[in-house]
C-alpha positions in Angstrom: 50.9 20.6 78.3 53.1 18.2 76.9 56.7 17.8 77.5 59.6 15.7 76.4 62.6 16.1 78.0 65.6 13.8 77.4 68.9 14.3 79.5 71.0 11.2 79.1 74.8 11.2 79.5 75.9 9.0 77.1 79.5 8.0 78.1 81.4 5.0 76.9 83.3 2.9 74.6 81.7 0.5 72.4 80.2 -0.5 69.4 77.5 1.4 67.6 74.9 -0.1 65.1 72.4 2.2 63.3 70.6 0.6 60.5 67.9 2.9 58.0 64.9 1.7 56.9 63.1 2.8 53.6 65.2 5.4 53.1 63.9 8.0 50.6 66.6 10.7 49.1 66.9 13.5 46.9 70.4 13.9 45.8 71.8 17.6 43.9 75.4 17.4 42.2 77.0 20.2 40.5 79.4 19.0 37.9 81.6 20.2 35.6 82.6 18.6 32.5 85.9 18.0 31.5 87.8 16.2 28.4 89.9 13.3 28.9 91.3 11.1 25.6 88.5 12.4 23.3 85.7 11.5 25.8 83.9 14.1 28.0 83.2 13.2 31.8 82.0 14.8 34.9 83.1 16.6 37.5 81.6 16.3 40.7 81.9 19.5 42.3 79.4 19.5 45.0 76.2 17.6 46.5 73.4 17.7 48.2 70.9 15.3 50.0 67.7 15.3 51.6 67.1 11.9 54.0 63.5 10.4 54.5 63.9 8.0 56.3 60.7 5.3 56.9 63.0 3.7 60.2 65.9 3.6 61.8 67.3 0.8 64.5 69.8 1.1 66.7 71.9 -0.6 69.1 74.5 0.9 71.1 77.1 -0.9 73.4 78.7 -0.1 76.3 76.9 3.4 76.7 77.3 3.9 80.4 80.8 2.5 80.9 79.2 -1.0 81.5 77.6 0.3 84.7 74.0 -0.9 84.4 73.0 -3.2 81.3 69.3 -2.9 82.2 69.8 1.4 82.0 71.7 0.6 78.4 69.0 -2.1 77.1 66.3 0.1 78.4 68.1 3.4 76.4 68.4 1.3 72.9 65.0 0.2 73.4 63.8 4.2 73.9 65.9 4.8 70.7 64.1 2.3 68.7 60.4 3.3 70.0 61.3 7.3 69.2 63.6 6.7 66.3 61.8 9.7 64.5 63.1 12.1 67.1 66.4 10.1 67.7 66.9 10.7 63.5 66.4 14.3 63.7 68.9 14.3 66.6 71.1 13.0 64.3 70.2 14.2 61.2 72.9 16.5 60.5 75.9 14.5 61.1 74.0 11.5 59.1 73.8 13.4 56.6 76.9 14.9 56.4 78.5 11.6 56.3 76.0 10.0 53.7 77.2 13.5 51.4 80.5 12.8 52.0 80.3 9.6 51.1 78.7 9.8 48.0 80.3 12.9 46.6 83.7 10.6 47.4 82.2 7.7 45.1 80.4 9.5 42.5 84.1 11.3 41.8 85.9 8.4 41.6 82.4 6.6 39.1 82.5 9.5 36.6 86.0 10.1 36.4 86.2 6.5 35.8 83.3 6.4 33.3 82.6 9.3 30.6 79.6 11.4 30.7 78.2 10.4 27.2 78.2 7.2 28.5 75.5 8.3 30.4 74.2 10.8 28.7 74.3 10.0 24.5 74.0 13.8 23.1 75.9 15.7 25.9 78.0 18.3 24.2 81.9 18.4 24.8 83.2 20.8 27.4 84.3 22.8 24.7 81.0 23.6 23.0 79.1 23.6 26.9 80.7 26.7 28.4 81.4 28.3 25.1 77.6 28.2 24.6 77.2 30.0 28.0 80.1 32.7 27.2 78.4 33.8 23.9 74.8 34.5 25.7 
C-alpha cells in the first residue's frame, strides 16, 4: 500500500510566487448582445474555464514565521517536485481567480469594442432574440 500524507501548518507572512507552465485552457462565455450608437457588442454574462496546466513553480516566503529556513526551502522544494498534486490543491481557488479575472477584462474589451468587429455577419440584438421569440 501506498500512502501520501501531507500535514504541514503553513503559518506566516510573506511573499508568494506561483508561476504556470504551458498552460492549456478551455474558456465558455455566455453573452448577450446589446446595441450601442448603431453598433452591436457583447455582453459578458458569465464564464467558464478548464486549467491544464504542463507546470507550475513555486516559491513561498516566510512560511513558518521565519523559524527554520532549511524546513521552508525544503517545503518549496516538495512543492516544486509534486506540483501536479500541489495544483490540484489549489485548483479551485486558481481558477476562480483566473475566471474572475477574465470575465473582468473581457467586459471591459467587448464593451469597448463591437461584436461585428469580431464577428462580420452577426445579426443586431434586435433581429437575435426576436428570431428566438418567433420559434
Amino acid at each position: 500500500m501506498s500512502v501520501k500524507i501531507l500535514l504541514i501548518p503553513l503559518n506566516g507572512a510573506g511573499h508568494m510566487f506561483i508561476e504556470i507552465e504551458n498552460l492549456n485552457l478551455l474558456m465558455r462565455t455566455k453573452t448577450r448582445l446589446y446595441e450601442k450608437g448603431g453598433f452591436t457588442f457583447y455582453n459578458v454574462t458569465k464564464l467558464r474555464m478548464d486549467l491544464n496546466p504542463g507546470g507550475v513553480k513555486t516559491n513561498f516566503e516566510n512560511i513558518f514565521n521565519g523559524n527554520s529556513k532549511e524546513v521552508e526551502r525544503s517545503t518549496n522544494l516538495f512543492f516544486n517536485e509534486n506540483w501536479r498534486e500541489f495544483f490540484e490543491a489549489l485548483r479551485p481557488l486558481i481558477t476562480e481567480t483566473v475566471e474572475t479575472t477574465m470575465l473582468e477584462i473581457l467586459q471591459k474589451v467587448f464593451h469597448l469594442i463591437p461584436a461585428n468587429f469580431f464577428v462580420e455577419d452577426i445579426p443586431t440584438s434586435t433581429e437575435l432574440y426576436k428570431k428566438g421569440k418567433q420559434k
